[in-house]
N, C-alpha and C positions, 0 to 999 in steps of 0.2 A: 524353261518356265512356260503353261500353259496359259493362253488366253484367257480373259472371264468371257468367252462363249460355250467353251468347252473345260470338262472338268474330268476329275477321278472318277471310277468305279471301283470300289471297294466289296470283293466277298469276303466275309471272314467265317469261317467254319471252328467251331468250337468246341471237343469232345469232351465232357463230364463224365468221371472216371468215379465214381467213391473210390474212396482209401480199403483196403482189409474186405472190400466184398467182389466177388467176380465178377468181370464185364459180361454182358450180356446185351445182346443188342435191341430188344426191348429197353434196357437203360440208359443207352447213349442217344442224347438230344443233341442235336445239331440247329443250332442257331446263326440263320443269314439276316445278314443286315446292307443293305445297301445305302451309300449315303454322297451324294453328291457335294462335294468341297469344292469350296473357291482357292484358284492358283494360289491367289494373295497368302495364302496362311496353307499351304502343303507343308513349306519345309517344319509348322511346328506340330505334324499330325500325329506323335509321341508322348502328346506334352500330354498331363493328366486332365477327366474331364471337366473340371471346372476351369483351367486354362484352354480348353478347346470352347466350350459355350462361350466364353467373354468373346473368344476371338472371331465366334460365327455373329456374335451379338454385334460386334462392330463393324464385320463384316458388312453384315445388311445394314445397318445406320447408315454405312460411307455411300453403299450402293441405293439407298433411298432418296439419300441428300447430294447423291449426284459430286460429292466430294471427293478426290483424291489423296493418299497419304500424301506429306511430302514425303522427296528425294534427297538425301543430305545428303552430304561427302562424307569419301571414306574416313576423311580424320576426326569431323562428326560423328559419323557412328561410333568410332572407337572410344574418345570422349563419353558419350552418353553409359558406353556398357560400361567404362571405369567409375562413373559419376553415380551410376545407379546401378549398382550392383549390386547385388540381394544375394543371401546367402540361404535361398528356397533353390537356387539353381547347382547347390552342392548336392551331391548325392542321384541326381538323373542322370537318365540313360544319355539322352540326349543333349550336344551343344547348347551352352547355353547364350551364345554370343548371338543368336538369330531373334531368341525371345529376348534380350535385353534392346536390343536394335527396337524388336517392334514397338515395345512398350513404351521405351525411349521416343520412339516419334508419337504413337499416341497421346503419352504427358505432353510434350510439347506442341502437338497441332492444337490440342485443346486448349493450350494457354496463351497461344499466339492469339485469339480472337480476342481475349479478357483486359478490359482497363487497368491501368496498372496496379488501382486497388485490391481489384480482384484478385490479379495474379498473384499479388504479393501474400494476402491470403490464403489463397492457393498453394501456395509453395510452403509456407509457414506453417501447413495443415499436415505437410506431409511426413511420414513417419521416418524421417532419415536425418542424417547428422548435418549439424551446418554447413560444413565444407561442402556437402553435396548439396543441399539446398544453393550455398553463394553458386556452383560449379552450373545446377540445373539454371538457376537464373542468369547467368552469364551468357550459357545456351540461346536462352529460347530470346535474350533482346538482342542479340548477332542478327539470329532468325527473322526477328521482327524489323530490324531494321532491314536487312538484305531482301525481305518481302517488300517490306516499302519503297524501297528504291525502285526494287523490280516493275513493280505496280504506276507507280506515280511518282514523279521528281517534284516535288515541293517546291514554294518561295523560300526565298531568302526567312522572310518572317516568323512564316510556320518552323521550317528549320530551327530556327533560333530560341523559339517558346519552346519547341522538343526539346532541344539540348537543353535548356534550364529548369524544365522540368523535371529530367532526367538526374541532373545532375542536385538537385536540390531534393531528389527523393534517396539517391545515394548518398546523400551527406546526412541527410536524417536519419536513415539507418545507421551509418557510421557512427554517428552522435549516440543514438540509444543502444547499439552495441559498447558503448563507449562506457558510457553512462551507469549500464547493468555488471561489466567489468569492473569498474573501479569503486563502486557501489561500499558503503561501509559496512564491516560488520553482518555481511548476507548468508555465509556461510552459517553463524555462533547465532544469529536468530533464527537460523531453521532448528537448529541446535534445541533451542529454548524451546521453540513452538511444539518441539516434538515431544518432548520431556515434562513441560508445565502446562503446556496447552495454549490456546488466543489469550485467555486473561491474561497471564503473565507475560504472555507475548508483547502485549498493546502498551505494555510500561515501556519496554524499550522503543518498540516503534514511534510513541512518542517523545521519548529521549533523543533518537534521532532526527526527527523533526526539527525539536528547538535547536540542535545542533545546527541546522542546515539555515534556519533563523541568524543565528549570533554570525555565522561563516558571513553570510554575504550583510549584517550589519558592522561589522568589523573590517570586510574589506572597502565599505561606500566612505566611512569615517578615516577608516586611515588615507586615502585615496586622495580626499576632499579636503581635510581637516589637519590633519597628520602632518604628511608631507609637504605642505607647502609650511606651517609653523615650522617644522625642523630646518626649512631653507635660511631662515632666520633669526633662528631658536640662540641666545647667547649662550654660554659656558655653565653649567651649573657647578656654583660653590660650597652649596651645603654638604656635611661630612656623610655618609654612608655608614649603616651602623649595624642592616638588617633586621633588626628591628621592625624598619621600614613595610618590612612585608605582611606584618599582624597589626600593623595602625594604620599603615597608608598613608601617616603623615611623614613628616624631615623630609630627609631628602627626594621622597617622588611629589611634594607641595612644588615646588621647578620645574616639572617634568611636562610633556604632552600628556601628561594622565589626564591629569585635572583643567576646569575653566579659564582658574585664575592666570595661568601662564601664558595663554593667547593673546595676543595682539590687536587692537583696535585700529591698527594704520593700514594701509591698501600696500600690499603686497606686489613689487615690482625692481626688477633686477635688471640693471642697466638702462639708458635712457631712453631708449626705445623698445622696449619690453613689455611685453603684456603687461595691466597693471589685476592685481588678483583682491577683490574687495572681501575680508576674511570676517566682515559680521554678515556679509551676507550668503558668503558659503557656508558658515557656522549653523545660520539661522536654517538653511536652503536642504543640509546634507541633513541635521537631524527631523527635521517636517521630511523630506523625502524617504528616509527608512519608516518614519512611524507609516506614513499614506503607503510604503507597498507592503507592509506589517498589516495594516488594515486589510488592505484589498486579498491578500492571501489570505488571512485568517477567515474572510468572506469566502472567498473560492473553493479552499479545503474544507470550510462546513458544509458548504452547499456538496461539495462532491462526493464525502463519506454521508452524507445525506441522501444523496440521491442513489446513490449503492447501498444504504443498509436499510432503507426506513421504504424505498416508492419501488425499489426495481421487483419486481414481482416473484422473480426466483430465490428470494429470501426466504419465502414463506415458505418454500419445498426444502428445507435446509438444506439444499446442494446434495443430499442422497447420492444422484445420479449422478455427479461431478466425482464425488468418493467414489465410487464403486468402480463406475463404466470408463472416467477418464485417467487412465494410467500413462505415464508417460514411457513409450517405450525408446526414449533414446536416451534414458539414462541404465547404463551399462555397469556402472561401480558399483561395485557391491557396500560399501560403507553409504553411497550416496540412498542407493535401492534400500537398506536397510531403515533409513533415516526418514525416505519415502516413506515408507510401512507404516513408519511408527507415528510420523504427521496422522496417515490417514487415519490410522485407529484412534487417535486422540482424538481428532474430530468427529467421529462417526460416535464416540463414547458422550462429546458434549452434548452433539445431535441428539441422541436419542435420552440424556439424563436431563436436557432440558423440556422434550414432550412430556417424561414423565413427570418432570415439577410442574409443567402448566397442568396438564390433568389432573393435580392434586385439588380438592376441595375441602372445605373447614367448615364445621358446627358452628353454632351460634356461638356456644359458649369459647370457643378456643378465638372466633375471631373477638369476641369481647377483651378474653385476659389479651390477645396481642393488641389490639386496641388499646387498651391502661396502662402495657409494659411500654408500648410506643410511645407514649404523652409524657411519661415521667421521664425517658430517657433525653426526650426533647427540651422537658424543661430542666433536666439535670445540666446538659450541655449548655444552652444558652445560658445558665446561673454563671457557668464557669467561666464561657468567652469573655460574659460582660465582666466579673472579677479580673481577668486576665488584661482585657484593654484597660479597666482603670488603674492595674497597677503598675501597666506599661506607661499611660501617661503621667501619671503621678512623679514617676521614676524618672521620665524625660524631664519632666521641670525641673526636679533634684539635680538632673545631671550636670547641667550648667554651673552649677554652683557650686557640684561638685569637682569640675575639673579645672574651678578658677583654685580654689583652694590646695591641691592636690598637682604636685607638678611632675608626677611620675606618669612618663611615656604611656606606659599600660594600665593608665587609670580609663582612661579611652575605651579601654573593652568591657568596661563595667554593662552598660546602656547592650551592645550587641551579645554580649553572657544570656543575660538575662531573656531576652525576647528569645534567644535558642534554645535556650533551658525550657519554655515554654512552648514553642514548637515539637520540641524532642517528648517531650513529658505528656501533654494533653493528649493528640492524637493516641497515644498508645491508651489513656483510658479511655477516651472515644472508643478506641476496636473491644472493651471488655464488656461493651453494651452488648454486644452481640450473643452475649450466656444469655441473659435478659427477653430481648427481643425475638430472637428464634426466627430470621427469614426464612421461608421456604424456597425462594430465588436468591438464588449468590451474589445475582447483578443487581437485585433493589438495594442489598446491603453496603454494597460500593458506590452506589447513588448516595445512601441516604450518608454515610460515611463522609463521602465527596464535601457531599454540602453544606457538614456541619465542619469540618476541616476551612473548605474555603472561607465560609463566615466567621470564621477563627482569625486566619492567616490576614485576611483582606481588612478586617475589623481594626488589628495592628499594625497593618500597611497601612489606614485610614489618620488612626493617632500619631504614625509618625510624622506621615503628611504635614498633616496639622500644628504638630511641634515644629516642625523644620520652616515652613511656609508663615508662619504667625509669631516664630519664638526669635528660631535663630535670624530668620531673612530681617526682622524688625529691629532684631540685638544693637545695630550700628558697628556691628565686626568689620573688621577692614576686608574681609572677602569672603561673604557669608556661602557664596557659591561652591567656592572649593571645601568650604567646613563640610556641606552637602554633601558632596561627593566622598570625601573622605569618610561618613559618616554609613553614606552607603555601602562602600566598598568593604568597612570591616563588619555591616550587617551579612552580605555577601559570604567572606572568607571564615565567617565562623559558623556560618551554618553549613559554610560545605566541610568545616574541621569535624563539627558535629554528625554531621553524615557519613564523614568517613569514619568517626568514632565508634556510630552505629554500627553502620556495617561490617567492621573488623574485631570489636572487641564482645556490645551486646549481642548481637547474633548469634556470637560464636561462644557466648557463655551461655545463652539458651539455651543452642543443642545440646552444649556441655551435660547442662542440668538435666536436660528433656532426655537423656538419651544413659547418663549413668548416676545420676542422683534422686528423680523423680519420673523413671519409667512410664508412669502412665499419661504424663504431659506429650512425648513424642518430641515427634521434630514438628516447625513452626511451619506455619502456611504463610506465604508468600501477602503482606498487607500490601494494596494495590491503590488503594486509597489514601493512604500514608505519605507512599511514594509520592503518587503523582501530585501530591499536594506541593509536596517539596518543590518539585521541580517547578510550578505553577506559582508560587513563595520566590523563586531565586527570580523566573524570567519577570516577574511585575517587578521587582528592585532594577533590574538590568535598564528593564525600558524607563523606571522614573528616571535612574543615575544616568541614562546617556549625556541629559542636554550640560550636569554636573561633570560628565567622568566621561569624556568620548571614547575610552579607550577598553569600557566598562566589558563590552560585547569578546571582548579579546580572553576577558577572563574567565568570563562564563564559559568561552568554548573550551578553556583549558581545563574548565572543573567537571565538565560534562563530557568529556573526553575522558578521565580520570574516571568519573561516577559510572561507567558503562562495565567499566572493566572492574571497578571493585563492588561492581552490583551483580556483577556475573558471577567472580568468584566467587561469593558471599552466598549467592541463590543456589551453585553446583553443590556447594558442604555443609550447607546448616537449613535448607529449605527441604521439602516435601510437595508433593503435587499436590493440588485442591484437591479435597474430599470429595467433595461437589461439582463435577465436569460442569461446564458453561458456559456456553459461546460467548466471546466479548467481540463481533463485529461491529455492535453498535456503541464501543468504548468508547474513540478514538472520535467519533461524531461528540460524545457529551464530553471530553474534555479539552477537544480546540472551544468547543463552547463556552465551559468555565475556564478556559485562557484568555477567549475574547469578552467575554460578561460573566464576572466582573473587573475582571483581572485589568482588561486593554481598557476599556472604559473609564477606569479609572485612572489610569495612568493619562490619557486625553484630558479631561476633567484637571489633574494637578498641573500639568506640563502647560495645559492653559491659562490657568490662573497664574502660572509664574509669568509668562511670556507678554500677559495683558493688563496685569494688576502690581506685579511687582518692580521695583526702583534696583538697576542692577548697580554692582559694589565701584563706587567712584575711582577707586585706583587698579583693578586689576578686571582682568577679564577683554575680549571681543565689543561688548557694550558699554565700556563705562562711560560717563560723560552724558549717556541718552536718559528723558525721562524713563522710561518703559522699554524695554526690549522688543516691541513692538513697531516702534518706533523709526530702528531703521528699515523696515518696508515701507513707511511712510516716507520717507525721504527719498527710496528709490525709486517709489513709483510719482513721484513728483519730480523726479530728475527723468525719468522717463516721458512722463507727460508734456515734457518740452521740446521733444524729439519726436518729429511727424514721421518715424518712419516704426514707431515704437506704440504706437498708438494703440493697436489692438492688445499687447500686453496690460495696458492699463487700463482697456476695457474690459479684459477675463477676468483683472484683477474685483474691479469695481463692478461687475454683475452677477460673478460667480465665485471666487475665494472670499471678498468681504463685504459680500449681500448674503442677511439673515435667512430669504426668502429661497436662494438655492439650495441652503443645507439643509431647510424644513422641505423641501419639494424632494430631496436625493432622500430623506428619512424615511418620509409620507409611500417613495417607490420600490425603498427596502423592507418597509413591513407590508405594503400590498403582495410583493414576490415571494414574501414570507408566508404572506396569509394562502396564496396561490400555491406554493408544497405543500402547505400544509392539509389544503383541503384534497389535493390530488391522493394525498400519499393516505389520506383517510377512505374516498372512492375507492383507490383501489385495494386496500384492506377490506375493505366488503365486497368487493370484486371476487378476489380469490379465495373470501370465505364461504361464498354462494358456488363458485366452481368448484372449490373441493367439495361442498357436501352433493351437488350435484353429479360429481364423480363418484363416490361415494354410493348414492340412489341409483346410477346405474350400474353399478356391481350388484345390488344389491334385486335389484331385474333380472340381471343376466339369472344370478346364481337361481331366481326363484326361477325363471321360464326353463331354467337346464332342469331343476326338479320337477317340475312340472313332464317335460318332455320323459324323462328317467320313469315316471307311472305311468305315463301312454305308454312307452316301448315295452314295460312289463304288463299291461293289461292285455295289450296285443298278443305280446308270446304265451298268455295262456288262455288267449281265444283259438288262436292259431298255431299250436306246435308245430307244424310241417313246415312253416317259415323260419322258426328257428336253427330247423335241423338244413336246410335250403341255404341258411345264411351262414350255416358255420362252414357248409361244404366251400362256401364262395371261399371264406376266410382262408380255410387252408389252403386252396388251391393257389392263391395268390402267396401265401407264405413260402410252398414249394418253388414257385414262379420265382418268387426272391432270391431264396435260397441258391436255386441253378444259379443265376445269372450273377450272385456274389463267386459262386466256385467257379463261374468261366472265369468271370474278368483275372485271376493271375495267366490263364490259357490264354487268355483276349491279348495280353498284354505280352508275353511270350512269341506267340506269334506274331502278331504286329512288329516286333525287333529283330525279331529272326526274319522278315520278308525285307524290313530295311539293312539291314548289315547283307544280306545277300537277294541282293533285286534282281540278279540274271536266274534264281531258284523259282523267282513267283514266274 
């Protein structure tokens, strides 16, 4: 190996031969090039020329920046070439275990500098399989650290923050590796997405959501609530009849289901045992779900907010994401194909919702849509208000009617009826749509949405009010668990009715749509419907928990269930929307209508019970106490006698029960609100100013290129002899071209033939 003071000299002589025409030595060109190579990079002087530029390119970088490669061991190198092996080095002339060495140190000298963010970035960037990613990253921190020893011996301290940093970034990874593996259902919603598009998508993605909701509400409850009552749960006597599981009541009224069965004594097991106060874990576990219920429902709006409405690449609809980023380490052909049909689905919303927004309307069309809108509006509200007065109507009746009536299943009369009218209305709601004629698919599920929810929550409102004013004042011996009970078969019959839907009507639609009335079709996927549903079950869940702790258990069983016969139901009896169109910013407006009015209101009841209402004297966690409030008040005056407890009763008393904190924490959640909102409107005229501004200069260019297109023609016919001047140039460099594409297989012939025999040159 030469030194970098001295280098190669290279002649290469190249004869141009035409094919089928006689050599004549007037035609044979000979082309010398000399070119002086650095040692560092001889052995890869084979390689083709854009692996020869990179390598002269970093060449001079190293020799600018006064850098060295490193020197790795041999079992290093071999690693690296197995790790990053590329299958551009099948098919060459030359070994390829030299270029993978070099490349192999170049990636890694470059990543030994980068913070670990970087790196990790860096690595993640790269177009190679995971295994060789964990493999290259395994590499280069050896490296990093055998540099640092080399370099500098550390404190004990510094050492110590390395290692747990270290170790704290590998476990996060490990975690979100983890996390993306075990992932529900990721495969059947790329499935969906490909097939129906985002709209149809965002139903399930929010299905999964509430799921991941009820999972860690179910696990705090049983944890807290659950397990310690079964420590000391008696024998239940009542008979079993099944029954049980369409009324909720007999034999699970003794159960951990319901209120009534909890225990109002302090929980403690042998004489020196913890002692476990179970009104105030009761009170503690269901306020702690609802406050991290809140706090996520804030979290997730704000962050599908700030991704769909402020981040600025929204406005380009990702174009360049479609087109340019392909992922090349997906290699399955089912997976690749699945690809495909993602992108094209979205590239088809992309562009069919530019063309809805560029639609515009006459006077007269937006007038008649104007009239058709007003009456559709006042059609609806006629109906909801009919609908809640006949629900409440029906609630007074039912009392009276279940005193008289001593049949088990008279109990389902009250939840029939409010399903019948969940099932029923919304489908005339979606026949507004002949009527009204959106031109945007997503206003329609808006406006859909809203008149759905003010349906649903209007009902949830009168039951409230029945439950909280009727039954809670009745003098029942345990009006709490009537509650829950009551809940639970609103619950179970709207999801019998959901499933009824989706198994039987659906599939008599297509039926009809496909061999009895042809010109109907198959049915498009109602998205507002749905999500209303599920928006309908999760407000029952959250009023019935402080009723029914075990409520959150059931919902995950039914929405577990609804996933898989919403898929079925969607693959045989649905059709793609007519209308491509984006639903990124779905998922933003329906944790919204989850959290207002949905959560809001459930705050609002669960308040009034906790503050105003007298819990049931014989059963339950509370009985005995004026108000269920009550035992905070006794804890934190049993607190306030203990000098070491002090500050609890100071959080208590200037921030959970001063008026003036939850007015100041409101006052700072609509200023943050008013703060997005004015951001994400700046920058909507931001990028409307930049596009036309991009825009105006295309629109430059193109004119100063035509502009420039009549000089060069006024020119060429003041001056013909520069034309004919210009074209000699053309050719001459065309011929130029030409030779120099016929040598390089001669260029590259010899070049191999000097190396396979170096004692010939």
């Amino acid at each position: 190996m030469l030194s970098e003071d001295y280098g190669n000299e290279i002649v290469i002589e190249v004869e141009n031969v035409s094919s089928g025409v006689q050599s004549h030595p007037s035609s044979n060109q000979i082309y010398q090039e000399k070119a002086r190579l650095n040692s560092s990079f001889s052995m890869i002087s084979s390689l083709s020329d854009i692996d020869v530029t990179d390598s002269q390119v970093f060449c001079k970088r190293n020799d600018r920046k006064g850098n060295q490669l490193l020197r790795f061991s041999t079992s290093l190198n071999e690693s690296i070439s197995e790790t990053l092996h590329s299958p551009e080095c099948v098919g060459v002339d030359t070994p390829c275990s030299s270029r993978e060495t070099i490349q192999g140190q170049k990636l890694i000298a470059s990543l030994i500098p980068m913070t670990s963010r970087d790196r990790i970035k860096a690595i993640r960037n790269q177009p190679r399989t995971m295994e060789e990613k964990r493999n290259l990253r395994r590499i280069v921190d050896k490296e990093k650290s055998k540099q640092s020893h080399r370099i500098f011996k550390p404190n004990c301290c510094a050492q110590c923050l390395d290692s747990i940093s270290r170790t704290y970034q590998r476990s996060k990874n490990s975690l979100s590796e983890l996390l993306n593996t075990v992932s529900l259902w990721q495969k059947t919603l790329k499935v969906i997405g490909g097939k129906f598009g985002t709209s149809v998508l965002s139903y399930f993605n929010f299905l999964r959501w509430l799921l991941k909701f009820n999972i860690f509400s179910f696990i705090v409850n049983f944890s807290f609530i659950v397990i310690p009552q079964l420590t000391v749960a008696e024998k239940n006597t009542l008979p079993f009849t099944g029954l049980e599981f369409l009324t909720g009541a007999g034999y699970f009224r003794d159960t951990v289901m319901y209120y009534g069965f909890y225990t109002n004594s302090t929980i403690r097991h042998g004489s020196s045992g913890v002692s476990y106060n179970m009104q105030l874990a009761y009170i503690f576990t269901v306020g702690f779900c609802l406050v991290v219920c809140f706090f996520s429902l804030l979290f997730s709006m704000a962050k599908y907010f700030r991704n769909n409405f402020i981040n600025p690449h929204i406005y380009s609809r990702g174009i360049a994401k479609l087109i340019f980023c392909w992922d090349f380490t997906v290699t399955n052909e089912k997976a690749v194909k699945l690809k495909q049909k993602n992108l094209s689905t979205e590239i088809r919303e992309n562009l069919s919702e530019i063309r809805q927004e560029n639609t515009k309307l006459t006077l007269h069309q937006q007038l008649s849509h104007f009239s058709a809108h007003m009456a559709a509006w006042t059609v609806s509200a006629g109906v909801a208000i009919a609908c809640c007065v006949a629900v409440y109507y029906l609630a007074e009746y039912n009392s009276e009617f279940l005193k008289t009536h001593q049949n088990p299943g008279a109990v389902l009369l009250l939840p029939f009826v409010v399903s019948c009218i969940n099932l029923v209305v919304p489908r005339f709601y979606s026949m507004f749509r002949l009527v009204e004629r959106y031109e945007m698919p997503r206003h329609e599920v808006y406006i859909l949405l809203i008149r759905n929810i003010f349906l649903k929550i209007s009902i949830i409102g009168i039951l409230c009010y029945y439950w909280l004013n009727i039954v809670a004042l009745s003098g029942e011996e345990c009006w709490e668990t009537l509650i829950g009970q009551e809940i639970y078969r609103l619950l179970l019959m709207d999801f019998v009715f959901s499933l009824a839907d989706s198994f039987l009507g659906e599939f008599l639609r297509r039926i009809i749509g496909m061999r009895f009335i042809t010109s109907l079709g198959l049915q498009e996927f109602d998205i507002a419907r749905n999500v209303l549903e599920l928006i309908y079950a999760q407000t029952l869940v959250w009023i019935g928990i402080f009723f029914c702790p075990l409520l959150p258990f059931i919902q995950m069983i039914t929405l577990f269930i609804m996933f898989y016969a919403k898929n079925i139901s969607l693959m045989m009896n649905f059709q793609p929307p007519s209308k491509a169109w984006r639903a990124s910013q779905m998922m933003t407006f329906f944790i919204f209508l989850l959290f207002f009015p949905s959560f809001t209101g459930v705050l609002c009841t669960l308040a009034i019970t906790i503050w105003r209402l007298k819990p049931s004297v014989n059963c339950g966690p509370f009985r005995g106490l004026p108000f269920f409030i009550h035992s905070i008040y006794s804890w934190i005056d049993t607190l306030s006698k203990r000098p070491s407890y002090l500050w609890v009763v100071w959080i208590y008393q200037n921030l959970i029960g001063s008026v003036h904190f939850f007015f100041i924490l409101t006052l700072i959640v609509l200023i943050i609100t008013y703060l997005y909102w004015q951001i994400t409107e700046g920058r909507k005229i931001m990028i409307r100013l930049l596009h036309e501004q991009i825009i105006n200069e295309g629109k430059d260019k193109m004119f100063l290129i035509e502009k420039l297109i009549k000089l060069q023609d006024t020119e060429k016919r003041v001056n013909p002899s520069s034309l004919i001047l210009e074209r000699s140039e053309v050719e001459q460099q065309g011929l130029l071209h030409l030779g120099e594409r016929d040598a390089a297989p001669g260029l590259r012939f010899r070049q191999s033939v000097q190396e396979d025999n170096p004692r010939a040159s």
